[in-house]
C-alpha positions as CSV (number, residue, x, y, z in Angstrom):
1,X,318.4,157.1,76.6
2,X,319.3,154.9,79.7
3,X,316.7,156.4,82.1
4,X,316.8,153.6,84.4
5,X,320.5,154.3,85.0
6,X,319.8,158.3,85.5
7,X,316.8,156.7,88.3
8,X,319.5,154.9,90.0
9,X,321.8,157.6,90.2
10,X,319.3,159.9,91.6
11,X,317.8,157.4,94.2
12,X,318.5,155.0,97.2
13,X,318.7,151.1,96.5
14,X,315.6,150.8,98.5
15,X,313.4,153.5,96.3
16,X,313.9,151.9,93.1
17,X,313.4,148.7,94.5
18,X,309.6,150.1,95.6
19,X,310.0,152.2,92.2
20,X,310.4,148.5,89.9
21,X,308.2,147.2,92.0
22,X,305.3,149.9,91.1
23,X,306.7,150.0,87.6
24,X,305.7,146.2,86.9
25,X,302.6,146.5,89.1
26,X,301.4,149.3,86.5
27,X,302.2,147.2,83.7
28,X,300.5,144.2,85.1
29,X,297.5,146.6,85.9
30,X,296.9,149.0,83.4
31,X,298.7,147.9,80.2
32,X,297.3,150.5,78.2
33,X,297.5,153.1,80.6
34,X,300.6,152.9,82.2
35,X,300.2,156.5,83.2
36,X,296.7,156.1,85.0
37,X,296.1,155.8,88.5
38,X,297.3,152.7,89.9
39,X,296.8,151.0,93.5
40,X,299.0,148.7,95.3
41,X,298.2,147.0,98.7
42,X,300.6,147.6,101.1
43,X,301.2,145.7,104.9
44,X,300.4,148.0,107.6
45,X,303.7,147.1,109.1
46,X,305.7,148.7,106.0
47,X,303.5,151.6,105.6
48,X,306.0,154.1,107.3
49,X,309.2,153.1,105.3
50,X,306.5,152.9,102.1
51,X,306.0,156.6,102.3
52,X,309.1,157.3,103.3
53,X,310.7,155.8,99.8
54,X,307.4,157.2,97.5
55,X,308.8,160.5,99.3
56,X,311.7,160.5,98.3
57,X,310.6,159.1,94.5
58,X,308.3,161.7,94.0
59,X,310.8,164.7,95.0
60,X,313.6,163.0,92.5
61,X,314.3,165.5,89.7
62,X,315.6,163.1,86.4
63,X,318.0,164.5,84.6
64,X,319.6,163.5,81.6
65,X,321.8,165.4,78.9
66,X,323.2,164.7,75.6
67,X,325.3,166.5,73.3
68,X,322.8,168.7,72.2
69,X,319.6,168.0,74.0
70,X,318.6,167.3,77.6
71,X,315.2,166.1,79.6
72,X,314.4,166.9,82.8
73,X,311.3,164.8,84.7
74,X,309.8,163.8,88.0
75,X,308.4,160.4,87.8
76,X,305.0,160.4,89.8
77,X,302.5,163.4,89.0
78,X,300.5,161.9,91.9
79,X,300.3,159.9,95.1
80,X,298.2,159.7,97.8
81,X,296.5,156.4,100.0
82,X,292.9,155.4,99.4
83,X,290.9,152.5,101.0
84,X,294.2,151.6,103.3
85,X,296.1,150.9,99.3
86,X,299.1,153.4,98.0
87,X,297.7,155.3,95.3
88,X,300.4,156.6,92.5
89,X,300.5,158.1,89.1
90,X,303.1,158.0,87.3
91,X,304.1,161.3,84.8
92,X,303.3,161.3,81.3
93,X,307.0,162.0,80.7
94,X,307.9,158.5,82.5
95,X,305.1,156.6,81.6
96,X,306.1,156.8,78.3
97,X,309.5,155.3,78.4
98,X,308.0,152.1,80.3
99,X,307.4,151.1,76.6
């Protein structure tokens, strides 16, 4: 499965820039976990465009097909702001193809 070329298909250049840049935040965070609840600081200058882009990431419908089979999965189950840091949590269905 190429999922990252079905993400950039579905999304703007800009949201899977924020998307890589939560994806290897999660990593470096929660190794284990990579589908707990994460936190990322973010300036109060880019919140705006910020939830803007984890908008339009969490209404993304991924969808890939193959010659008998298909998937179909959002990539956060959760986000939200707490203690002025973006809050996220990615699915199970995605967190499991970060590896």
């Amino acid at each position: 499965m190429q999922i990252n070329r079905a993400v950039e298909e579905v999304l703007s250049e800009a949201a899977v820039e924020l998307l890589n840049t939560l994806v290897a935040h999660a990593i470096v965070s929660a190794p284990q976990d990579k589908s707990g609840l994460c936190y990322l600081p973010v300036e109060s200058d880019n919140w705006n465009t910020t939830v803007m882009l984890m908008r339009e990431i969490f209404e993304a419908e991924i969808c890939i097909s193959g010659d008998t089979e298909w998937l179909s999965f959002h990539i956060f189950q959760s986000i939200g702001v707490r203690d002025a840091q973006l809050a996220y949590q990615f699915t199970p269905t995605f967190a499991q193809a970060l590896g």
